[in-house]
N, C-alpha and C positions, 0 to 999 in steps of 0.2 A: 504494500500500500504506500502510496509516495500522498505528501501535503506541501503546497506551497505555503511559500510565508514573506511575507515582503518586512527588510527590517528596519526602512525608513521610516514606515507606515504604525510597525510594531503592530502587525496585523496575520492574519492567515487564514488560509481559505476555510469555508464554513463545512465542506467535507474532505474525507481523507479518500482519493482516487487507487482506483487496481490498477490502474496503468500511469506508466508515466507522462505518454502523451495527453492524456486527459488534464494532468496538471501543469503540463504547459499550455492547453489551453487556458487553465485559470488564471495562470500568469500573465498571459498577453491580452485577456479582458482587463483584469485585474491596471496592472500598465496603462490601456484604452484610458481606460476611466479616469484613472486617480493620478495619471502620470504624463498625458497625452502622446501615449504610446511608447512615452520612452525610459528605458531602466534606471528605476532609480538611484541616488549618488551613492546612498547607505547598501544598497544590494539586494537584492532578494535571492528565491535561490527554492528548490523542490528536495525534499530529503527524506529520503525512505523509513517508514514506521513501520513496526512489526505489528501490531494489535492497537484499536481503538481504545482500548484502558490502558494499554501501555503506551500514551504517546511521544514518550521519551526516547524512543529506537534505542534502549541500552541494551535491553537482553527479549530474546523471543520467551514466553513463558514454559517449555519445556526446559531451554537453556538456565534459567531461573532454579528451575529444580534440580537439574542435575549440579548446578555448583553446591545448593544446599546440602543434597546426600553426599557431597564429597568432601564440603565441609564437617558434618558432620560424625563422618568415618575417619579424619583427619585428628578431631578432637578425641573420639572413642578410643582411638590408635594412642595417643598421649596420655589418657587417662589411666588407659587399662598398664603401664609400666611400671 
């Protein structure tokens, strides 16, 4: 899932698109409108999310887990000595 986000604006688009050209469409409305066509001086820019509650692209939620149970086994591993 990719989201635009213009950082002049400190704004971002109102949905998160599957594709990325979908989000360059929103960026070149986006532009149209607020910018008259042209990219703004601050930047903007489309950056890939993994999950709508994770909007922060840091970890996918499986990925999430598997560090847990390795932390985890990490600390079990320490304890148990």
């Amino acid at each position: 899932m990719y989201l635009y986000t213009c950082h002049q604006c400190r704004t971002q688009a109102s949905a998160r698109r599957t594709d990325r050209a979908a989000s360059e469409d929103d960026q070149q409305d986006h532009r149209d409108a607020a910018h008259g066509g042209h990219a703004p001086l601050d930047g903007d820019g489309i950056r890939r999310v993994h999950h709508p509650a994770r909007g922060d692209g840091i970890l996918p939620r499986h990925s999430c887990l598997a560090a847990l149970v390795l932390l985890a086994l990490v600390l079990h591993s320490c304890w148990a000595r």
